[in-house]
C-alpha positions in Angstrom: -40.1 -65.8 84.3 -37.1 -63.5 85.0 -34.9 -63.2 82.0 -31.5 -61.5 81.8 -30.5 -59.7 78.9 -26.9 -59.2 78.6 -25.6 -56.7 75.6 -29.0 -54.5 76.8 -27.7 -51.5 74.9 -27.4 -53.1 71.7 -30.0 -53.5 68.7 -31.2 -57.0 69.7 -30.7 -56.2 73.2 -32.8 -53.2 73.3 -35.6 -54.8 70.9 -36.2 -57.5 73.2 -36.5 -55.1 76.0 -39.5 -53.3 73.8 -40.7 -57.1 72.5 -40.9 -58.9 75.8 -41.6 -56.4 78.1 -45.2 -55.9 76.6 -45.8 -59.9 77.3 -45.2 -59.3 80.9 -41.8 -61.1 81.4 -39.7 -60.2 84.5 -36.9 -58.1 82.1 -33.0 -57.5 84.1 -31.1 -55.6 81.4 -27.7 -55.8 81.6 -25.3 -53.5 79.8 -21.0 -53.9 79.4 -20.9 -51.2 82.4 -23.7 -53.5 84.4 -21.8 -56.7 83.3 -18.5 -58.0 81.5 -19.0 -61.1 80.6 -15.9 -61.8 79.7 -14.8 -61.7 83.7 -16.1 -65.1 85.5 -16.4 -63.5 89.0 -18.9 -60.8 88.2 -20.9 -63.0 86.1 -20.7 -65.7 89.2 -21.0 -62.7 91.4 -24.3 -61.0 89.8 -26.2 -64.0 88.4 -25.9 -65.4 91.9 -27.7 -62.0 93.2 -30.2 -62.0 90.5 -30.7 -65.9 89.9 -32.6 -65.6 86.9 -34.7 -69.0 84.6 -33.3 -67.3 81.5 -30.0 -65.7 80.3 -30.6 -64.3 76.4 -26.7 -63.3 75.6 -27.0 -60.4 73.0 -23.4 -59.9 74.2 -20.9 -59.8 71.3 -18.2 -58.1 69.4 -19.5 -57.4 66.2 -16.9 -55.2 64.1 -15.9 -57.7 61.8 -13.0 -56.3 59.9 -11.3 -54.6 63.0 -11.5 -57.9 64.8 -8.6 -58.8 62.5 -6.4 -57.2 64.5 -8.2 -57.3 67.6 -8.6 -60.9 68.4 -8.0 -60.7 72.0 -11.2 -58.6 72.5 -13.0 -60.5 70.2 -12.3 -63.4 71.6 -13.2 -62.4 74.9 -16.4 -61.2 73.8 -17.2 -63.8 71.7 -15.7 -67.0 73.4 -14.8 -66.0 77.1 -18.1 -64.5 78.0 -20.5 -67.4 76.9 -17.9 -69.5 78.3 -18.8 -68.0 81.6 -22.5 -67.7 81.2 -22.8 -71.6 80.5 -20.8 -72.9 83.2 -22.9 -70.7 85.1 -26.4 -71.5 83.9 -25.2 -75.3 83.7 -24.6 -75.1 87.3 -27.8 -73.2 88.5 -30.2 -74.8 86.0 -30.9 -71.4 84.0 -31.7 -71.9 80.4 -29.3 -69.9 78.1 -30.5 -68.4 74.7 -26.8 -67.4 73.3 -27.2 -65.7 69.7 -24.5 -66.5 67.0 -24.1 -65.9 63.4 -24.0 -66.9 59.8 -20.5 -66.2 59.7 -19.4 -69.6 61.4 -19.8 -71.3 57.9 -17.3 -70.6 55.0 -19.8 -70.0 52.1 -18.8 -72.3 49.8 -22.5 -74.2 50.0 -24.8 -73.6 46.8 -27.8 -74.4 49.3 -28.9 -73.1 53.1 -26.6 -74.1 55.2 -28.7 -76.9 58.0 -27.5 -76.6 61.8 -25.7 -79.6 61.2 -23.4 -78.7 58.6 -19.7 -78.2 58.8 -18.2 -74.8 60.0 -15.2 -73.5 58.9 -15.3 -69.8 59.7 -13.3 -67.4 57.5 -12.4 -64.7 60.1 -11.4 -64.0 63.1 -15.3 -62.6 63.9 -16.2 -66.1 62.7 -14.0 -68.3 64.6 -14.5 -66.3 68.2 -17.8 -67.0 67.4 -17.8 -70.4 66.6 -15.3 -70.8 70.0 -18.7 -69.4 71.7 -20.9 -71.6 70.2 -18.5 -74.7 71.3 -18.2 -73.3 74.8 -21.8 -73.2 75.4 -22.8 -76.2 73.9 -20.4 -78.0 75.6 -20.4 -77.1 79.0 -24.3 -76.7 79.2 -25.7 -79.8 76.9 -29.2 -79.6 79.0 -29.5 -75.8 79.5 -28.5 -74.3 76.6 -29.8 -73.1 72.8 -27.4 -71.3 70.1 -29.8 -69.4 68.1 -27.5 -68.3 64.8 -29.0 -65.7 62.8 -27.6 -63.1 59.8 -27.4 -59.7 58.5 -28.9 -57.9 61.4 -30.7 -54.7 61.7 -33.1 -52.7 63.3 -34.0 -49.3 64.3 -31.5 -48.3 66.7 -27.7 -48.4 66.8 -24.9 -49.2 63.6 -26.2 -51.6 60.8 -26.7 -52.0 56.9 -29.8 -50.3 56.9 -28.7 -47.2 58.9 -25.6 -46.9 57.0 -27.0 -46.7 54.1 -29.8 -44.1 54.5 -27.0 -42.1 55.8 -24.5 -42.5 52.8 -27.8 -42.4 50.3 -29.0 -38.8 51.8 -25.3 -37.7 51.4 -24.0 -39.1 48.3 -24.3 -38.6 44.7 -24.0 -42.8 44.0 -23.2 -45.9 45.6 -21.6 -49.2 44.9 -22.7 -52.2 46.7 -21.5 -55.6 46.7 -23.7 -57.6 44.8 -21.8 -61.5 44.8 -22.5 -61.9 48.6 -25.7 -63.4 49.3 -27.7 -64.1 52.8 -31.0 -63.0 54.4 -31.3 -59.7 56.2 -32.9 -60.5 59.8 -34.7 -57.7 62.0 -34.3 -57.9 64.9 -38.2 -57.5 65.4 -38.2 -61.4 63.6 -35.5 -62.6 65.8 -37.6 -61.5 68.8 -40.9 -63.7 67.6 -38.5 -66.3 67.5 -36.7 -65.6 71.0 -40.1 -65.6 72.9 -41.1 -68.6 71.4 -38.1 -70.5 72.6 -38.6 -68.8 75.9 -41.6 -70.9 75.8 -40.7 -74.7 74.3 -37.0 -74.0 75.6 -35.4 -75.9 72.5 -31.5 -77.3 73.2 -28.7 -77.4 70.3 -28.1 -75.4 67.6 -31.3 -73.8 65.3 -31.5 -71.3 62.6 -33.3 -67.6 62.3 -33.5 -64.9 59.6 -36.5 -63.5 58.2 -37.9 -65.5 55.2 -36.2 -64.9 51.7 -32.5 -64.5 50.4 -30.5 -61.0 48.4 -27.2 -59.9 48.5 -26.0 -56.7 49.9 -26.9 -54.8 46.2 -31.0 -55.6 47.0 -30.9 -55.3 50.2 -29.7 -51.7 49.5 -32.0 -50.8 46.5 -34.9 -52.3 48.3 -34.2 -50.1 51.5 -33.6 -46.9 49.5 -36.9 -48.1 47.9 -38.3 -48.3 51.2 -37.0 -44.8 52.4 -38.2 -43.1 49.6 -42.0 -44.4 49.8 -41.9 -43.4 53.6 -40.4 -40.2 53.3 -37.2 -40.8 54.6 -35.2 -39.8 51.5 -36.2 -36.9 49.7 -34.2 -38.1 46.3 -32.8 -41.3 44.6 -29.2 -41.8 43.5 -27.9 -44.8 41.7 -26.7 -47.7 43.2 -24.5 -49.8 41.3 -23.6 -53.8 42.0 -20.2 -54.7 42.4 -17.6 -57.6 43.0 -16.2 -58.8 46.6 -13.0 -58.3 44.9 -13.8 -54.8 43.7 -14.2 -53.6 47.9 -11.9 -55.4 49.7 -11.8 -55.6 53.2 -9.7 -57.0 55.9 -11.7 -59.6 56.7 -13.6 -62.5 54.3 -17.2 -62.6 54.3 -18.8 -66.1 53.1 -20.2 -65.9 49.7 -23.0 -67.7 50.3 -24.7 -68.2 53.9 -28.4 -68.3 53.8 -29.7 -70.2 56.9 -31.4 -73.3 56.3 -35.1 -72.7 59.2 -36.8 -75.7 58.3 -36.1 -77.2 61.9 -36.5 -74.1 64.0 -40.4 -73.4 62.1 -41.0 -77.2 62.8 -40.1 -77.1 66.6 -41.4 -73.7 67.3 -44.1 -73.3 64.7 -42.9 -69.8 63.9 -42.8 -68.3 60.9 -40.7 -65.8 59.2 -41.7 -63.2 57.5 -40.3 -62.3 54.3 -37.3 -59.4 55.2 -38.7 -57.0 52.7 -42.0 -56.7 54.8 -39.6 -56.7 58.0 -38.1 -53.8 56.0 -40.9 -51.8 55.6 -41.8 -52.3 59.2 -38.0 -51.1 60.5 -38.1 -48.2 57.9 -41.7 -46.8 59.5 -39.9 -46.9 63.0 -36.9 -44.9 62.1 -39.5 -42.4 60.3 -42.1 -42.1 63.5 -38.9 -42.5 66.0 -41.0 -45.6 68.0 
């Protein structure tokens, strides 16, 4: 099976190079400098050269608050370039594995939101991404999954988890916003899942995180936690639980946008495992460096 990976240089994009690589899949990783995929002819132009089963689109433009006043390349990112990929695929029978988010919701559920349930995006990250979603579902109905998933993190390049080893190691306290709740997702759990699409090759919308809900404020005790019992921090500070309102930022966040998994375990028979355990595992890479 030849898969291409576009967005190879970031966290989920270079994970599943690591992941499926060791089961012997036929890996093309693409990076922004390989592939834009927000330009039609070059992704007509090199999927036609490297005519591959499987497009995985890791692609995206993930700074939240500075999309705010950077639609255009958002939407590009976002909405353009899965736009592209799924005429494409639709028309060359490729299967297409685009990723998404929990930020297509607006938060105001008081239970998991199911794949079914209404959107209504709260920022301009959302919406692109919701335009992406719409894209590829609509012009590839028979070829193509959106796989949302939430607070992501790994090893390698910027997230939660790296920021805040790095602001715990350097600072005398934090505050961390405590009213926003979701479930952190490596992206080690969002592989499992990704290969096992690759191998029932679901269509529509499903949901992945790893198993459990916090907020920001435990997801950031329980990695300092973490850091220390590894030996990544050599002291603990204290880490205090704030309002939304009290940290403002340009763009809303939903206030509540755990993912409901109940159809993608029952179609893939995967399970998550729960995201402190995923933790643990993330925190002993970024202390051995694998």
């Amino acid at each position: 099976m030849k898969i291409v990976i576009t967005g190879a240089r970031g966290q989920l994009g270079l994970t599943l190079q690591k992941y499926l690589s060791a089961a012997k899949y036929e890996l093309v990783p693409l990076t922004h400098s390989d592939l834009d995929i927000s330009d039609e002819g070059a992704v007509n132009q090199t999927l036609a050269k490297l005519k591959p089963d499987v497009i995985i689109n890791t692609a995206a433009y993930t700074a939240v608050d500075t999309a705010e006043t950077d639609d255009l390349t958002a939407r590009a990112a976002n909405a353009t370039g899965p736009k592209n990929l799924a005429r494409w695929a639709a028309k060359n029978k490729s299967y297409l594995i685009h990723i998404s988010t929990d930020f297509v919701f607006s938060g105001c559920n008081s239970r998991p939101y199911k794949t079914d349930d209404q959107t209504d995006p709260l920022s301009i990250y959302g919406r692109t991404k919701l335009e992406g979603e719409l894209h590829s579902r609509y012009l590839a109905p028979d070829n193509c999954l959106v796989l949302r998933t939430s607070w992501v993190y790994s090893e390698s390049g910027k997230n939660f988890v790296k920021t805040m080893l790095r602001l715990m190691a350097d600072k005398d306290s934090l505050n961390v916003v405590a009213d926003q709740i979701g479930t952190p997702s490596s992206t080690w759990g969002l592989a499992r899942c990704i290969e096992a699409c690759l191998q029932k090759k679901p269509l529509g919308i499903l949901h992945w995180t790893d198993a459990g809900v916090a907020s920001w404020y435990d997801f950031a005790v329980a990695i300092q936690d973490e850091a220390m019992s590894a030996g990544l921090l050599n002291k603990t500070i204290p880490v205090h639980a704030i309002t939304t309102a009290q940290y403002p930022t340009p763009a809303k966040r939903p206030a509540y946008s755990v993912l409901d998994k109940t159809a993608t375990i029952e179609s893939l028979n995967c399970e998550p495992v729960h995201w402190r355990h995923e933790l643990a595992a993330v925190i002993k890479r970024i202390k051995t460096g694998s």
